[in-house]
PDB file as gemmi writes it, atoms N, CA and C in Angstrom:
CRYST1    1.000    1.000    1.000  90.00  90.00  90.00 P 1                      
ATOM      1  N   UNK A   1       0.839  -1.177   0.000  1.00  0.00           N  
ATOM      2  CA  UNK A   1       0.000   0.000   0.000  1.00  0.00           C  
ATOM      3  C   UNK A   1       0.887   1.245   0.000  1.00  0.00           C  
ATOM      4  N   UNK A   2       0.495   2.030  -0.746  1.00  0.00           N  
ATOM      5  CA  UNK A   2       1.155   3.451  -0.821  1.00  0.00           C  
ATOM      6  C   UNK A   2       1.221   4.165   0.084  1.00  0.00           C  
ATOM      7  N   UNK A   3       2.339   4.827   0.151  1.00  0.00           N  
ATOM      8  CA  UNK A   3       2.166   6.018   1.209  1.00  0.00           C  
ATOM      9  C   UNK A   3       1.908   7.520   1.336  1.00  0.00           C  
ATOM     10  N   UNK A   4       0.848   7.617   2.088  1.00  0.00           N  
ATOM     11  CA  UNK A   4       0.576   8.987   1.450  1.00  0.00           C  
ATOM     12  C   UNK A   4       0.602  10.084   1.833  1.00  0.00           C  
ATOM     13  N   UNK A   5       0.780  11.228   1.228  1.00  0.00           N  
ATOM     14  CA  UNK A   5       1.370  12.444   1.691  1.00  0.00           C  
ATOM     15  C   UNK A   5       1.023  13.537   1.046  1.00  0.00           C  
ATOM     16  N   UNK A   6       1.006  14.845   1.822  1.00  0.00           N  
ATOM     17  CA  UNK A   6       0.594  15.685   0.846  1.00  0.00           C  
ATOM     18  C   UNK A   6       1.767  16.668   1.050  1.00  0.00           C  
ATOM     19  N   UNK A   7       1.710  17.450  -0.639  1.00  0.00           N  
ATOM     20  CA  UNK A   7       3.590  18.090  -0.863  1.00  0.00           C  
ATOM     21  C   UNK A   7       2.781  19.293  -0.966  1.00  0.00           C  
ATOM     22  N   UNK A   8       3.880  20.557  -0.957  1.00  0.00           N  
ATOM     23  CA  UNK A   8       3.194  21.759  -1.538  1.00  0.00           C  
ATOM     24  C   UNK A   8       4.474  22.282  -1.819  1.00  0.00           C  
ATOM     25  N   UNK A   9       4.393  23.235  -2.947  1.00  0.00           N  
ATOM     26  CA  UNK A   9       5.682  23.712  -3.655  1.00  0.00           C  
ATOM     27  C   UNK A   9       5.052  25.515  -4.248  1.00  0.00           C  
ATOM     28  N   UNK A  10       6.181  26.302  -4.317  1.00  0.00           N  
ATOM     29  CA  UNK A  10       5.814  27.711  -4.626  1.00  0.00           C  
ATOM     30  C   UNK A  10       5.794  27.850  -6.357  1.00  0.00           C  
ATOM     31  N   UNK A  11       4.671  28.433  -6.533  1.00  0.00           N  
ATOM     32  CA  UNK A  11       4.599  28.776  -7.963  1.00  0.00           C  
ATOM     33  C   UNK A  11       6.127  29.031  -8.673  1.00  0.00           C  
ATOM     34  N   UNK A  12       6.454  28.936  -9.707  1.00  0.00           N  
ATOM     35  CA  UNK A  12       7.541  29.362 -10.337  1.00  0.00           C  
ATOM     36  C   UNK A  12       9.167  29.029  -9.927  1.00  0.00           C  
ATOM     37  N   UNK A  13       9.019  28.266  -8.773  1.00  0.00           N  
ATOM     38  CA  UNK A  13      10.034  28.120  -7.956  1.00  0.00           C  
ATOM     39  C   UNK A  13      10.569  26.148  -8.041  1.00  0.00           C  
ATOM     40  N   UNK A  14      11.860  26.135  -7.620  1.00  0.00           N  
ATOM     41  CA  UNK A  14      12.369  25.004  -7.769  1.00  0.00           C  
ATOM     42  C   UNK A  14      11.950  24.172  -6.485  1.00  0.00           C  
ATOM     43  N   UNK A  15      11.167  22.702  -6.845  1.00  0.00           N  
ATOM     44  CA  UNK A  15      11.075  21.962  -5.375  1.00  0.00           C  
ATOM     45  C   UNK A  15      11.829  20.694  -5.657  1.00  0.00           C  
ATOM     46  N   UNK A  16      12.126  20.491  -4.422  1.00  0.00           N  
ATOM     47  CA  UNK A  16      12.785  19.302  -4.189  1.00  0.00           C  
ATOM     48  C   UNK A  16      11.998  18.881  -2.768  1.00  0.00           C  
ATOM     49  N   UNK A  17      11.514  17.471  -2.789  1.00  0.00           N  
ATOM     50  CA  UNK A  17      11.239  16.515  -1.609  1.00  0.00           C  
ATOM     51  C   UNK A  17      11.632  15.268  -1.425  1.00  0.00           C  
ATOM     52  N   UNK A  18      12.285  15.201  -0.271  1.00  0.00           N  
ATOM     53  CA  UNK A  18      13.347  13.363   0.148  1.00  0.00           C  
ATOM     54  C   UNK A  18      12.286  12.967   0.772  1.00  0.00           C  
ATOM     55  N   UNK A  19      11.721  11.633   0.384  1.00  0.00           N  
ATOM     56  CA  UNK A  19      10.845  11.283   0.764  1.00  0.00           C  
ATOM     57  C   UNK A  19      10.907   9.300   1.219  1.00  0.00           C  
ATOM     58  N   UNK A  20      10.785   8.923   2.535  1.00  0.00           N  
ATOM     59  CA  UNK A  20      11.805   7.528   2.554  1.00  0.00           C  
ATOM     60  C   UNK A  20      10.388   6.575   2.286  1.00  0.00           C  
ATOM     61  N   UNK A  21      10.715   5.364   1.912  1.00  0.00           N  
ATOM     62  CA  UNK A  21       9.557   4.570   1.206  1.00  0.00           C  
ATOM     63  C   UNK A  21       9.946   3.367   1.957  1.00  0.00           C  
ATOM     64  N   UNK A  22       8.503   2.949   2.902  1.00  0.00           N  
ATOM     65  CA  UNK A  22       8.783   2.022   3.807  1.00  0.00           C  
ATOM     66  C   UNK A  22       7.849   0.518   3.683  1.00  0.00           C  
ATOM     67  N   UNK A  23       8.353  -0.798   4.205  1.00  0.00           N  
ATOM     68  CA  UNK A  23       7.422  -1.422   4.091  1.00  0.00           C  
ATOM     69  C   UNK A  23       6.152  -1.463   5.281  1.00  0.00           C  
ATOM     70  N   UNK A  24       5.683  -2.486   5.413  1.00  0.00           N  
ATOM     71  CA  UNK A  24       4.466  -2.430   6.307  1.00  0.00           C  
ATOM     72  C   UNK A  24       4.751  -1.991   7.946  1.00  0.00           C  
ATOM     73  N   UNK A  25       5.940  -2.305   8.124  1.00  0.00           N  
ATOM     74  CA  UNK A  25       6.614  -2.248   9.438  1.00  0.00           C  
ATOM     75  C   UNK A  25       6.978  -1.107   9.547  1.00  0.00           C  
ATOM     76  N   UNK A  26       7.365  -0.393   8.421  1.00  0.00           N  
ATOM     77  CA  UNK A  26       7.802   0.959   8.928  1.00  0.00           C  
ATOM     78  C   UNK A  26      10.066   1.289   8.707  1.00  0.00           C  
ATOM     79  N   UNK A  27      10.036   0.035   8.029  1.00  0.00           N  
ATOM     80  CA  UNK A  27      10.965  -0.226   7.554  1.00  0.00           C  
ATOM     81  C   UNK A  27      11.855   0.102   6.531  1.00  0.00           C  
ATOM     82  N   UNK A  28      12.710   0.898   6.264  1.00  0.00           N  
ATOM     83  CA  UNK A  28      13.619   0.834   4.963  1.00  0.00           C  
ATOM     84  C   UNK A  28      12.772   0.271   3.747  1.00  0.00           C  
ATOM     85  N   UNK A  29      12.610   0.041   2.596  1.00  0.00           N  
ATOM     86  CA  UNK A  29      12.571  -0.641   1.488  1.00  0.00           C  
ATOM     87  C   UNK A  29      13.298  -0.580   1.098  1.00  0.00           C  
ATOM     88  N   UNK A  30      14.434  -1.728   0.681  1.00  0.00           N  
ATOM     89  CA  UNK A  30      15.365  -1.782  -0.380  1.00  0.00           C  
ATOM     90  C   UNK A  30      14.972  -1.791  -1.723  1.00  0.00           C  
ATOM     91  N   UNK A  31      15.164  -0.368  -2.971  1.00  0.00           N  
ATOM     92  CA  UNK A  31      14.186  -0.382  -3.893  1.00  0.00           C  
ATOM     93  C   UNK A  31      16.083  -0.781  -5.163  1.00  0.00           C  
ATOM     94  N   UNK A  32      17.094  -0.937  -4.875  1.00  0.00           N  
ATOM     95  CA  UNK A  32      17.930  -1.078  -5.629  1.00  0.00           C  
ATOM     96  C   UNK A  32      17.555  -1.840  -6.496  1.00  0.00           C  
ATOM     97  N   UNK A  33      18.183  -1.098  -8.107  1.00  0.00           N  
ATOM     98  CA  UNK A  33      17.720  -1.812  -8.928  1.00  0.00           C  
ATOM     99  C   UNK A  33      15.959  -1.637  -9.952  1.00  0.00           C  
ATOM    100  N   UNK A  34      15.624  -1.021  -9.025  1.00  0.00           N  
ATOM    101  CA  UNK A  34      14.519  -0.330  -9.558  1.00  0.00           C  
ATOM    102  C   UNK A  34      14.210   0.480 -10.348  1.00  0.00           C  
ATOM    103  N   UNK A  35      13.212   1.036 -11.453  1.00  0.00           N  
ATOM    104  CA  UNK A  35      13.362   2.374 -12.098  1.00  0.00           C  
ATOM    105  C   UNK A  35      12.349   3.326 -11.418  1.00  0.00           C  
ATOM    106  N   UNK A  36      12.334   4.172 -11.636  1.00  0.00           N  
ATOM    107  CA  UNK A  36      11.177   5.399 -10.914  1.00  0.00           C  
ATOM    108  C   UNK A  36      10.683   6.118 -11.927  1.00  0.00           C  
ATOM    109  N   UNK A  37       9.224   6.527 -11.193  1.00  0.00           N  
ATOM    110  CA  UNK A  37       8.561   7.305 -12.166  1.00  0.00           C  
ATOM    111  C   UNK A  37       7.418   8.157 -10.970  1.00  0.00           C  
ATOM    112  N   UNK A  38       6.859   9.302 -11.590  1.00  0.00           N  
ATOM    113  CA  UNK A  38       5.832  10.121 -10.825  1.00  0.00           C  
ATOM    114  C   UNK A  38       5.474  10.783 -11.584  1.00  0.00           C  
ATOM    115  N   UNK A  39       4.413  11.573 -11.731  1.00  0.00           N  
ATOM    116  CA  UNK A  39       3.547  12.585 -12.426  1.00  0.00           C  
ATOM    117  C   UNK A  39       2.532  13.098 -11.217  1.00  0.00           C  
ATOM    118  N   UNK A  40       2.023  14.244 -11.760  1.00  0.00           N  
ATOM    119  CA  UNK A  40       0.861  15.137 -11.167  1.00  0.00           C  
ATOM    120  C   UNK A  40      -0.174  15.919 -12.188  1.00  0.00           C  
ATOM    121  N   UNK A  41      -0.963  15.182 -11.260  1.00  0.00           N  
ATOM    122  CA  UNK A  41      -2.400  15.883 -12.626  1.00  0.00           C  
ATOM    123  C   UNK A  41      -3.273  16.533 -11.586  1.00  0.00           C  
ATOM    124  N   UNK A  42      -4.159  17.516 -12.421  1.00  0.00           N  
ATOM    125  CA  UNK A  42      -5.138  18.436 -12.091  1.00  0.00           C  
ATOM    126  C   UNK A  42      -5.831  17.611 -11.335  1.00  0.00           C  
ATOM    127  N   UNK A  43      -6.764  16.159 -12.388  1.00  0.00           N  
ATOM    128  CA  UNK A  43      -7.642  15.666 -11.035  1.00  0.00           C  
ATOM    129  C   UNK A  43      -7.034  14.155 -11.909  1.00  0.00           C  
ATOM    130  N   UNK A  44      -7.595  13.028 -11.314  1.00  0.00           N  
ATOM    131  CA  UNK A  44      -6.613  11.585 -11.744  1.00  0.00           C  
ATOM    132  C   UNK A  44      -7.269  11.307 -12.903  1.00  0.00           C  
ATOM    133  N   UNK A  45      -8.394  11.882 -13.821  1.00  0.00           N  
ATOM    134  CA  UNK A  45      -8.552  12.097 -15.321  1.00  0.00           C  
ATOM    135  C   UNK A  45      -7.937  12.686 -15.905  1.00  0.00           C  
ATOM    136  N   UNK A  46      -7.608  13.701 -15.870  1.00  0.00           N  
ATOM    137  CA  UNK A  46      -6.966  14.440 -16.575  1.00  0.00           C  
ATOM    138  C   UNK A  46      -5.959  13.929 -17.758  1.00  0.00           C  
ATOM    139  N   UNK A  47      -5.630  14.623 -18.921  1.00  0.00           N  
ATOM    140  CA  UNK A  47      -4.698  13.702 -19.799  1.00  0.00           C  
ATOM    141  C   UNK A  47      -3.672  14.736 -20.008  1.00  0.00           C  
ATOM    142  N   UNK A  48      -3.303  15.403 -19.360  1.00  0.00           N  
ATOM    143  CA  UNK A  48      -2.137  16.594 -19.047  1.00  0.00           C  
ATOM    144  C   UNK A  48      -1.550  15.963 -17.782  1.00  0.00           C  
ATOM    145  N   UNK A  49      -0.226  15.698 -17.649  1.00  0.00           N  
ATOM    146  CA  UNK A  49       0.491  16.225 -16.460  1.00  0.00           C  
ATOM    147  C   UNK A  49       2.092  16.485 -16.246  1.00  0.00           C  
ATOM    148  N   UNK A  50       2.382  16.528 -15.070  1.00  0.00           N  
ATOM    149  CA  UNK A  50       3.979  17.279 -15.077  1.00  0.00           C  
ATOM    150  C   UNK A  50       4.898  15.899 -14.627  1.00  0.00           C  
ATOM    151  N   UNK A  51       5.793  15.713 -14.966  1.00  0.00           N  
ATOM    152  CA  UNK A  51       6.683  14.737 -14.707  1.00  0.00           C  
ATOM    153  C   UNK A  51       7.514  14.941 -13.832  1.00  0.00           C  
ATOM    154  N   UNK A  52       7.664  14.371 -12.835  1.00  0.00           N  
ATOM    155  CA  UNK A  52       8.636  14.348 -11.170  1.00  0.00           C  
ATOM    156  C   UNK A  52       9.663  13.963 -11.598  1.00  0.00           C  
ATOM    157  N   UNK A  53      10.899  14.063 -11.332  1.00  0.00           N  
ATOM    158  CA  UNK A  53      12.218  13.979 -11.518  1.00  0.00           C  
ATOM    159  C   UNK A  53      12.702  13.030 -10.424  1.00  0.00           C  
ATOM    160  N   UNK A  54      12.467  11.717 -10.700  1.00  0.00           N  
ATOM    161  CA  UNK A  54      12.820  10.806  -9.068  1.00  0.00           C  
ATOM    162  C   UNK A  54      13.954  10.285  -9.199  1.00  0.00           C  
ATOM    163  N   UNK A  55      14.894  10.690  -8.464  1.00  0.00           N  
ATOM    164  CA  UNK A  55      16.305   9.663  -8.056  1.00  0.00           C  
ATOM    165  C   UNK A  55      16.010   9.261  -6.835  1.00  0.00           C  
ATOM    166  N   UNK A  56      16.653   7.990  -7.027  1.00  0.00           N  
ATOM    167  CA  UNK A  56      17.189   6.983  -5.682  1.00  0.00           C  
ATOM    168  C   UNK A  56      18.064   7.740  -4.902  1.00  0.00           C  
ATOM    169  N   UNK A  57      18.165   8.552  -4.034  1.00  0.00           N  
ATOM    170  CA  UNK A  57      19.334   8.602  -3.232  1.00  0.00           C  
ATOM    171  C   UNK A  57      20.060   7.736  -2.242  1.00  0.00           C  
ATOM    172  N   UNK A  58      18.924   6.559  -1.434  1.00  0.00           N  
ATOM    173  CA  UNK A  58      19.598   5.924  -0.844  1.00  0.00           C  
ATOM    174  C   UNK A  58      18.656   4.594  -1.145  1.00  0.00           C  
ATOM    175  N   UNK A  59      19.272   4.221  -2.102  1.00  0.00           N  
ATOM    176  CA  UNK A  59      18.031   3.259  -2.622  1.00  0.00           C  
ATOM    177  C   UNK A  59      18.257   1.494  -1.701  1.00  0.00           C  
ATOM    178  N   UNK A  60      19.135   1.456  -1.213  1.00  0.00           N  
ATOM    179  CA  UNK A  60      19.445  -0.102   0.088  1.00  0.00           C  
ATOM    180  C   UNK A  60      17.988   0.499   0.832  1.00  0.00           C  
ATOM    181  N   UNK A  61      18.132   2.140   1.511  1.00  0.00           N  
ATOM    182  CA  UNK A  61      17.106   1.863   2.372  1.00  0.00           C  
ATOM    183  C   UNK A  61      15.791   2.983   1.992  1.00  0.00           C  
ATOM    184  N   UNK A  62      15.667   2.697   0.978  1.00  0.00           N  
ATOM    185  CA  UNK A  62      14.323   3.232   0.525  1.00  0.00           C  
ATOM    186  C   UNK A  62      14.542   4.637  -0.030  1.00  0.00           C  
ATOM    187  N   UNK A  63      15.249   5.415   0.124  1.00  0.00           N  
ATOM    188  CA  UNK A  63      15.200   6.846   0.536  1.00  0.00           C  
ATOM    189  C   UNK A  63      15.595   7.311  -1.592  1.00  0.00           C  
ATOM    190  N   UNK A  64      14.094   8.290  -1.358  1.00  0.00           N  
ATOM    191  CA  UNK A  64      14.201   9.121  -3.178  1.00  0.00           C  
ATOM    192  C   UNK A  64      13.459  10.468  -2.979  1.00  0.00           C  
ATOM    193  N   UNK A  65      14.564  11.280  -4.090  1.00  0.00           N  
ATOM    194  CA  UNK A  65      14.218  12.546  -4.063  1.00  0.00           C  
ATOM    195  C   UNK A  65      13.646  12.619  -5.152  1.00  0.00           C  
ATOM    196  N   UNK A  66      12.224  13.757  -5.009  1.00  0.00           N  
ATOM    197  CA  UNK A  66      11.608  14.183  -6.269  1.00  0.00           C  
ATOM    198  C   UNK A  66      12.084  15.687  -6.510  1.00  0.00           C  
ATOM    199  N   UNK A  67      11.847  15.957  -7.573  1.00  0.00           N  
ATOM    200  CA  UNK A  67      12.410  16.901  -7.950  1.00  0.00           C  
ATOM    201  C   UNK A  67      11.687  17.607  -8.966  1.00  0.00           C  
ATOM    202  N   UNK A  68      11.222  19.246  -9.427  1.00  0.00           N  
ATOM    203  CA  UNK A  68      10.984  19.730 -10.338  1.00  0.00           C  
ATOM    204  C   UNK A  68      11.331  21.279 -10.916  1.00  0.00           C  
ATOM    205  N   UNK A  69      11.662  21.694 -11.774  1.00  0.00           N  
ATOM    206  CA  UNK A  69      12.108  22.560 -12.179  1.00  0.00           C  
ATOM    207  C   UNK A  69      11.316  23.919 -11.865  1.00  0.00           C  
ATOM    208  N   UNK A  70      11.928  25.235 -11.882  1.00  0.00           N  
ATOM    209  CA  UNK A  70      11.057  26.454 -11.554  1.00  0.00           C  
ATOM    210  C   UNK A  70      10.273  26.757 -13.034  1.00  0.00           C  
ATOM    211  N   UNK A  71      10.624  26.105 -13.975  1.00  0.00           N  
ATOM    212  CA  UNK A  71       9.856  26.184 -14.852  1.00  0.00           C  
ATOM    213  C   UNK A  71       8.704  25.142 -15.414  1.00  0.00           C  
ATOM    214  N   UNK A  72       8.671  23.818 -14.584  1.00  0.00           N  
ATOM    215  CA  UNK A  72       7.698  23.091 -14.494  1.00  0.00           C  
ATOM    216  C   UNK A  72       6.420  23.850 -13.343  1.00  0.00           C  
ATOM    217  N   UNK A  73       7.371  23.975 -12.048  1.00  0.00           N  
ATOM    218  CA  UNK A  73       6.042  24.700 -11.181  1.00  0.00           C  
ATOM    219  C   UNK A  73       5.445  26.291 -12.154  1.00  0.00           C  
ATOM    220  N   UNK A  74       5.751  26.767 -12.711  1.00  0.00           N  
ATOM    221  CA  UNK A  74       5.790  27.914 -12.946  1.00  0.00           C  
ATOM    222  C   UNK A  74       4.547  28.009 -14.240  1.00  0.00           C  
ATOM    223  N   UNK A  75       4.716  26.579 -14.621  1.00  0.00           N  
ATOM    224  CA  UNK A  75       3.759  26.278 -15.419  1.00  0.00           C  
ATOM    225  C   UNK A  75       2.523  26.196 -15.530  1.00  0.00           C  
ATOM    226  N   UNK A  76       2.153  25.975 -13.808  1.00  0.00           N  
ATOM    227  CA  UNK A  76       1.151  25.189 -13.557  1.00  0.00           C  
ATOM    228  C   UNK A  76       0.743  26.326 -12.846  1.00  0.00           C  
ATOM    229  N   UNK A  77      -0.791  26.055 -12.972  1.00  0.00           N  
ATOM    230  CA  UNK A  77      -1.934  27.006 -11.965  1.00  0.00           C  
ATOM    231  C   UNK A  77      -1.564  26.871 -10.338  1.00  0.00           C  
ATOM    232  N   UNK A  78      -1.929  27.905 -10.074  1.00  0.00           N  
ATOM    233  CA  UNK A  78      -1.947  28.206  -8.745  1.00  0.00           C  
ATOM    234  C   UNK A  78      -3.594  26.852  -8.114  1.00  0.00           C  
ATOM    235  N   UNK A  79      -2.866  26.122  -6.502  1.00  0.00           N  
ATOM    236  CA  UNK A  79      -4.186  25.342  -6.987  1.00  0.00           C  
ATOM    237  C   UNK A  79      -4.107  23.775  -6.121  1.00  0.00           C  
ATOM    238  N   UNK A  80      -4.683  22.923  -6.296  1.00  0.00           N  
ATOM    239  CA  UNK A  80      -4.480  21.795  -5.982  1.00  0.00           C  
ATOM    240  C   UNK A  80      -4.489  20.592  -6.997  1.00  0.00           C  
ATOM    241  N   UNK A  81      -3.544  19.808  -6.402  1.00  0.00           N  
ATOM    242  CA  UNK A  81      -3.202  18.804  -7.756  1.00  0.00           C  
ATOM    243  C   UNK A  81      -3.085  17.437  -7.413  1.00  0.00           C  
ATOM    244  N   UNK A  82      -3.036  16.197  -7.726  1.00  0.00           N  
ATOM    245  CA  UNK A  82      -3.164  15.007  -6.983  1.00  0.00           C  
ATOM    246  C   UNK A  82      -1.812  14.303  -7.611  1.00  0.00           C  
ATOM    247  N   UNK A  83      -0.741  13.074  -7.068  1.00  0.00           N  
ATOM    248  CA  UNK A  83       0.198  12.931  -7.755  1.00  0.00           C  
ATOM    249  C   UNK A  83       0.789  11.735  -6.698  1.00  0.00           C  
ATOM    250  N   UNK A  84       1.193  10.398  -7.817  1.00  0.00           N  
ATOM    251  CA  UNK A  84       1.889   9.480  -7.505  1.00  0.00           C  
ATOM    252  C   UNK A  84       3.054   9.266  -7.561  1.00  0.00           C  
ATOM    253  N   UNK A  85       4.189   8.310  -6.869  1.00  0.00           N  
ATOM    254  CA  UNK A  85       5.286   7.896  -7.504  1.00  0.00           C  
ATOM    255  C   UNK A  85       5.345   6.722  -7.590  1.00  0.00           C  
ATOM    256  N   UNK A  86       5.629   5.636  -8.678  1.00  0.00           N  
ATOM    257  CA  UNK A  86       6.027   4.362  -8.722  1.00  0.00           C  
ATOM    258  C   UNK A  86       7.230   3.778  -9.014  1.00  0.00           C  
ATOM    259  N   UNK A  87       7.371   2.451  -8.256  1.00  0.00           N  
ATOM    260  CA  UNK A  87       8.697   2.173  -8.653  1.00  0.00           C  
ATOM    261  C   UNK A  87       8.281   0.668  -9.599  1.00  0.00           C  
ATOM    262  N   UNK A  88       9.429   0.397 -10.401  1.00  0.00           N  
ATOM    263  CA  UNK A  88       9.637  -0.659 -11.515  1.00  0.00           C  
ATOM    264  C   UNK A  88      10.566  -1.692 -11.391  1.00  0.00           C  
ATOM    265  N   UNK A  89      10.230  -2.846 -11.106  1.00  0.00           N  
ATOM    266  CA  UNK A  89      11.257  -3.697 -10.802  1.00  0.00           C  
ATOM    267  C   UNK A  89      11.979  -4.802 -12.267  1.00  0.00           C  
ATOM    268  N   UNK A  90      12.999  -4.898 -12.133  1.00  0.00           N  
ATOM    269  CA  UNK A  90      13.395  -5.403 -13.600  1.00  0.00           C  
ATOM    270  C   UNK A  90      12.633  -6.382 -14.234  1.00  0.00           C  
ATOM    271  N   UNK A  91      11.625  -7.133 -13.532  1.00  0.00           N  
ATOM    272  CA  UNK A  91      10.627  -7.739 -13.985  1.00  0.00           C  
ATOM    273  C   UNK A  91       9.322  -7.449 -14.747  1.00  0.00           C  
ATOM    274  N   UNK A  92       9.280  -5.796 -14.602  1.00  0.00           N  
ATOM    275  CA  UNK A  92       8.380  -5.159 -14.972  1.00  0.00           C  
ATOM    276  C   UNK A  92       7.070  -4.643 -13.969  1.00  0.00           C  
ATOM    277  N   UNK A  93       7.448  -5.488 -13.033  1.00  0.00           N  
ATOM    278  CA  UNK A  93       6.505  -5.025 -11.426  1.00  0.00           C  
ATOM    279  C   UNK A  93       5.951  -3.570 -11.228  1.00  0.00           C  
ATOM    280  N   UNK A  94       5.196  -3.568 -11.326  1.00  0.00           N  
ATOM    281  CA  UNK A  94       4.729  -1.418 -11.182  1.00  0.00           C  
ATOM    282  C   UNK A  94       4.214  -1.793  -9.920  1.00  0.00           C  
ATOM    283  N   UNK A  95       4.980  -0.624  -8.886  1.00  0.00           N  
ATOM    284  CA  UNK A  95       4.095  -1.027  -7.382  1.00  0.00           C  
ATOM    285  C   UNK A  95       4.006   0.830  -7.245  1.00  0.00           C  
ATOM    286  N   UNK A  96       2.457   1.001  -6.856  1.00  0.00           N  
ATOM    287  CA  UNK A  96       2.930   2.719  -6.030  1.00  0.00           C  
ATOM    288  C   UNK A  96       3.119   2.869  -4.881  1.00  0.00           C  
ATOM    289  N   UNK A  97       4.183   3.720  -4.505  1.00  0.00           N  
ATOM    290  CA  UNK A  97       4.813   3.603  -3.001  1.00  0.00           C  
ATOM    291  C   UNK A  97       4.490   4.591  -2.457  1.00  0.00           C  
ATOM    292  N   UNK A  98       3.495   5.982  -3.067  1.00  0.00           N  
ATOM    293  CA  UNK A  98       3.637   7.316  -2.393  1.00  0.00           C  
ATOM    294  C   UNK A  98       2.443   7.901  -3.604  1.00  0.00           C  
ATOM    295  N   UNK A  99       1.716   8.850  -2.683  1.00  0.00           N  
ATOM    296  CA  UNK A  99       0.700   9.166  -3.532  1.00  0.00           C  
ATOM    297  C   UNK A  99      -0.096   9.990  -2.511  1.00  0.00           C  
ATOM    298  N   UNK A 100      -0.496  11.339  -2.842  1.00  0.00           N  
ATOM    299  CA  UNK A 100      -1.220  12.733  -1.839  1.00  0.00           C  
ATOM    300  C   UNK A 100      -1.875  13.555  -3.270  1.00  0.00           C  
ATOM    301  N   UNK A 101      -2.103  15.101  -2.013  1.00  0.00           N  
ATOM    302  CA  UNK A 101      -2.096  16.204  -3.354  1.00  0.00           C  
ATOM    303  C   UNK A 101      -1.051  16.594  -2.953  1.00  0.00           C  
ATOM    304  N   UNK A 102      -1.014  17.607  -3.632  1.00  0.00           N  
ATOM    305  CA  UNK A 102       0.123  18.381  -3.910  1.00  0.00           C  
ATOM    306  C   UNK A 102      -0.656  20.046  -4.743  1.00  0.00           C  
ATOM    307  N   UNK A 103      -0.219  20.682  -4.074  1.00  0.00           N  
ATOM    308  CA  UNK A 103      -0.254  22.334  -3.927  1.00  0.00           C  
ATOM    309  C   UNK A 103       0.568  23.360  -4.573  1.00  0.00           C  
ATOM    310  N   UNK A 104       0.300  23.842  -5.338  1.00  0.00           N  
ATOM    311  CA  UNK A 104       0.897  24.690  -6.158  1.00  0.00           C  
ATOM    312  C   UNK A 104       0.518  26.328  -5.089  1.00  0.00           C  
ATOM    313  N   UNK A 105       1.079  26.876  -4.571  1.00  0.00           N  
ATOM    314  CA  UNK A 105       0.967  28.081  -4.061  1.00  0.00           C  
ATOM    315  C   UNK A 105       1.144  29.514  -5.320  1.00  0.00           C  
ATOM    316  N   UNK A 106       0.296  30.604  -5.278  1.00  0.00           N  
ATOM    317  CA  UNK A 106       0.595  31.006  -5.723  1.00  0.00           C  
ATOM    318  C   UNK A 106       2.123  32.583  -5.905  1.00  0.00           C  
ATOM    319  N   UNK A 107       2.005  32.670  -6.774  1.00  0.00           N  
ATOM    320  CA  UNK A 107       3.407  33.597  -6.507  1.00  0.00           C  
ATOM    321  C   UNK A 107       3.018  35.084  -7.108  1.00  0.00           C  
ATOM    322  N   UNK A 108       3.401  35.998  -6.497  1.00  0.00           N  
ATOM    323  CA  UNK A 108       3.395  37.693  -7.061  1.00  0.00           C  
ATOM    324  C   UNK A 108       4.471  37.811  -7.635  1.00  0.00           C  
ATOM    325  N   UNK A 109       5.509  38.051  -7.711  1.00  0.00           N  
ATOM    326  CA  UNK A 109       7.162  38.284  -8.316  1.00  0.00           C  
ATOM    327  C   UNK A 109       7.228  37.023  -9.740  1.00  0.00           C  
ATOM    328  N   UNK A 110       7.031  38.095 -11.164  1.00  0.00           N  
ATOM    329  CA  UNK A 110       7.104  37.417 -12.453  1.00  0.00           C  
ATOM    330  C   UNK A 110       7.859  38.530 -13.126  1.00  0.00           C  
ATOM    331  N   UNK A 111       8.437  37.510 -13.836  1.00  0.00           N  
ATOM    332  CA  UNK A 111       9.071  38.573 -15.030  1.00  0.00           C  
ATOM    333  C   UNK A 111       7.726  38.904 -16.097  1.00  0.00           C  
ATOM    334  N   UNK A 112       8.067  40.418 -16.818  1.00  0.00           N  
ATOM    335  CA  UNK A 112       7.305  40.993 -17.472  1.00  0.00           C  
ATOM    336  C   UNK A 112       6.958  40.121 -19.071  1.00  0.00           C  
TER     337      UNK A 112                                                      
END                                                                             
């Protein structure tokens, strides 16, 4: 079962979240070896969304950073947004490990 959480990030601005991915116990997951993936959409229809930037940082014990550019947030409406991450095991296994909304705040300070 996924774990879930809710992120919030500033309009136009660069986010980064370390986020550790545990099993039922509350445990490390060793995800080595795995590939990653995440997106965020308006609502979980939607056929638009933004792509999360996930590295393993400490992938023996679960631990991955998402990541997105000030020009991905910058993109997006001020607002609420819903958004998973999954991991891929060389077998082809899709499991989701993490999944909330996620908040786009809005921002005053734009270039002209």
């Amino acid at each position: 079962m996924a774990i879930y959480a809710n992120l919030t990030a500033d309009q136009g601005s660069s986010f980064t979240a370390t986020v550790n991915i545990t099993d039922s116990e509350g445990n490390g997951l060793d995800i080595s070896g795995y590939t990653y993936r995440g997106q965020i959409r308006k609502t979980y229809t939607s056929s638009t969304a933004v792509n999360f930037s996930v590295t393993a940082t400490l992938p023996s014990s679960g631990e991955v950073r998402l990541d997105l550019t000030s020009s991905q947030t910058g993109g997006m409406r001020a607002g609420r947004y819903v958004y998973d991450v999954e991991i891929i095991s060389s077998g082809g296994e899709v499991t989701r490990v993490l999944e909330g909304q996620f908040e786009i705040t809005p921002r005053v300070t734009r270039t002209v």
